[in-house]
N, C-alpha and C positions, 0 to 999 in steps of 0.2 A: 646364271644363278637359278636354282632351284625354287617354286614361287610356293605352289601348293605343298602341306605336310600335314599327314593323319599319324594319331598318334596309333599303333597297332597291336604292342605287348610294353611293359615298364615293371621294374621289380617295385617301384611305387607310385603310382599314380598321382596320389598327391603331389606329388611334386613339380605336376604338369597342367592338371586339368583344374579348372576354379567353377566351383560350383555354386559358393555362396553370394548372394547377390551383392552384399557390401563390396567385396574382392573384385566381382567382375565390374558393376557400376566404377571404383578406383579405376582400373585401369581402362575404361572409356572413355570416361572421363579426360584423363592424361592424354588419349589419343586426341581428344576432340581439342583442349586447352591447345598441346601441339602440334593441331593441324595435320598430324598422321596424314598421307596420303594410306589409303586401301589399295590391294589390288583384289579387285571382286570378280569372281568365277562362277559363273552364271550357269546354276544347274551340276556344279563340280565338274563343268568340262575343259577344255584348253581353251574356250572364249572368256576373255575376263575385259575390265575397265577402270579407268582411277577412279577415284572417290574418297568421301573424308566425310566422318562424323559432323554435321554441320551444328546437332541440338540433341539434348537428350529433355524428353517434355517433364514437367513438373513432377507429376505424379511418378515418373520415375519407370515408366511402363514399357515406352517407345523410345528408339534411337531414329534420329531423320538423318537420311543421307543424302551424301548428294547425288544429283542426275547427271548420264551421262550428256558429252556435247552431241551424238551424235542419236538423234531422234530414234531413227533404229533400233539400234540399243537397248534407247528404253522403253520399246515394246516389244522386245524381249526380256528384257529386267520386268514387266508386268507380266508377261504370257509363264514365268517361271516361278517352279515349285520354293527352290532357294537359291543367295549367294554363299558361297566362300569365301570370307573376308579374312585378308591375309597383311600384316603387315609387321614394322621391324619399330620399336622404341625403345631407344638409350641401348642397342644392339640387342633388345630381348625382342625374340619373332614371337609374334601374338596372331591366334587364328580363331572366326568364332563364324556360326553359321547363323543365317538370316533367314526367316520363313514370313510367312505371311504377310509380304510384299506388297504396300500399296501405292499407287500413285499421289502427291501433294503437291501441293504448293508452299513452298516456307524461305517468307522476305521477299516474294516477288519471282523467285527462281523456282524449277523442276527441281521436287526432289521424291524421295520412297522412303514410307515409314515402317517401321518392322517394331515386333517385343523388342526386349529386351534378351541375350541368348540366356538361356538356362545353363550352359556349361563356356569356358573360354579356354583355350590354350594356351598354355604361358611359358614357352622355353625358356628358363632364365637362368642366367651362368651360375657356376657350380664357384667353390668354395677357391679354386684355383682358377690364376690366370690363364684366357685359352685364347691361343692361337690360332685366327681362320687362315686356312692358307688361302691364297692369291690365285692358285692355279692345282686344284686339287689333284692333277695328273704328275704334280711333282715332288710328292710325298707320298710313300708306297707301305703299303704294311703288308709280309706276307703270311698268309693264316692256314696251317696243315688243318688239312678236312678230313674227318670218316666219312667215306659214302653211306647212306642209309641202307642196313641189309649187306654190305661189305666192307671185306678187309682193306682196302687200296683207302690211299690217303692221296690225296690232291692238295695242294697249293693255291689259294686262292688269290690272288693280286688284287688288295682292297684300295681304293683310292681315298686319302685322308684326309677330310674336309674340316679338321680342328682335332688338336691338339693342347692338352695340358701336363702338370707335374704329375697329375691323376690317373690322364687315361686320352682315350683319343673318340673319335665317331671316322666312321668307314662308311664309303656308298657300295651297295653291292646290287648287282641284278637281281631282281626276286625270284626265287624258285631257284637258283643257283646252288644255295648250297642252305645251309641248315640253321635258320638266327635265332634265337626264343632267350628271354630275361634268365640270367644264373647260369648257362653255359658257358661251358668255358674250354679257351684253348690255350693249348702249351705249344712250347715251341717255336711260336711266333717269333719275326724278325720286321720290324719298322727299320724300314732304309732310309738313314737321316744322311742330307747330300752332304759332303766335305767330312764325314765322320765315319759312317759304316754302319752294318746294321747291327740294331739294339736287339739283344735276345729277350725275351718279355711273355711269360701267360698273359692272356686278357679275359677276362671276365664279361657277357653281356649284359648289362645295366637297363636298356631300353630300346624298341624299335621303333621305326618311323617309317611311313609311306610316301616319297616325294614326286612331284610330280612337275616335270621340266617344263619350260616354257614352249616347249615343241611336243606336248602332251606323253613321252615318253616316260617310262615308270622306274626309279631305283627305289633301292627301300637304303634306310640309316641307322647303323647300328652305335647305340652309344655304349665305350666298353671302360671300362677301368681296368689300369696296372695292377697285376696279382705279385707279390712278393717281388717287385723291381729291386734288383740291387741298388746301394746309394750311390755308387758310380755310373751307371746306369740312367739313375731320375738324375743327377747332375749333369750329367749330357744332356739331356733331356731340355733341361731348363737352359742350360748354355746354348742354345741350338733357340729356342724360342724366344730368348733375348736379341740375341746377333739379327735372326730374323724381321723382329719388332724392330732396333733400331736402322734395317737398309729400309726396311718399307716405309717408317720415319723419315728418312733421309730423300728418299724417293719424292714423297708428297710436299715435302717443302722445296724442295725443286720445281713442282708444276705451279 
């Protein structure tokens, strides 16, 4: 699963980034009440460690975190500029960056006190039900490309990391092929398994910068359905149901 995500283009930003301190205190808050584990990325590189909101102080200024177990760590968590605090609540992934990292003591235990961030990230689900698939390699969308500067058009094999009645998100190698907010492609085919592929425009809505737990780089494009036919979005939804109840069916068997 993909840990690290910067947000890189959005036809609204609002609707990702929380700047006011009311909004982002809320949602610290909720991390800290429920114990959020973090995963923290020490300097934004592939080094990260757990951690969890232990206190946010009175005045409202500092978040204390906790320390890693392993002593090391956390003289590197002191010798660094920032963390990357990355984590997931009620399925919304929330990321926010930690500066001026210090060393404490709070209750007895190691822990690092940092402000409060100035900005948070708040993916949070959209207006429709959405679908994470299980194994993004098995949900295909294929997207006709103009090369930049030429005529040929290429086929791009995006892999579907969720899906809605709306629209879907695509992981794609960066510098591959061409992503930016209000693009748009036609022609498109999503190969839904046991059905066949759905013909569909897609629209870009937003980008993302992800970054894999083996420090490897895809970016994420979140797109919406452009004039789907209603036979079409009915597949759609039939297909995301069936889905939801084997996955269902799945986990109450473990």
């Amino acid at each position: 699963m993909p840990l690290k995500f910067e947000l890189l283009q959005a036809d609204d930003n609002s609707r990702y980034l929380l700047r006011g301190k009311t909004d982002i205190l809320y949602n610290l808050r909720s991390l800290m009440q429920k114990r959020a584990m973090l995963s923290a990325f020490i300097d934004a590189s592939a080094n990260s460690f757990l951690t969890a909101i232990v206190a946010i102080s009175d005045d409202e200024r500092y978040l204390v975190l906790d320390a890693a177990s392993d002593p090391a760590i956390n003289r590197r968590v002191e010798e660094s500029e920032q963390l990357i605090c990355v984590t997931q609540l009620d399925k919304i992934k929330i990321q926010f960056a930690a500066h001026q990292i210090e060393r404490v003591t709070h209750e007895g235990h190691d822990a690092f006190r940092t402000p409060v961030p100035d900005v948070l990230l708040r993916l949070q689900r959209r207006e429709y039900y959405r679908l994470t698939a299980a194994n993004p390699h098995t949900l295909i969308c294929l997207i006709p490309v103009i090369l930049d500067g030429q005529k040929k058009i290429i086929s791009v094999e995006a892999a579907v990391v969720d899906i809605s009645g709306g629209g879907l998100a695509v992981l794609i190698p960066p510098g591959e092929v061409p992503f930016e907010p209000d693009m748009e492609f036609a022609d498109c085919r999503l190969m839904l398994p046991e059905t066949g592929p759905i013909a569909t425009s897609l629209r870009v809505r937003n980008l993302f910068r992800i970054t894999n737990r083996d420090g490897s780089i895809m970016l994420r494009a979140g797109c919406e359905f452009v004039d789907l036919p209603a036979s079409m979005a009915s597949t759609i939804q039939r297909y995301i149901l069936k889905a939801e109840r084997e996955r269902n069916a799945r986990e109450r068997i473990r």
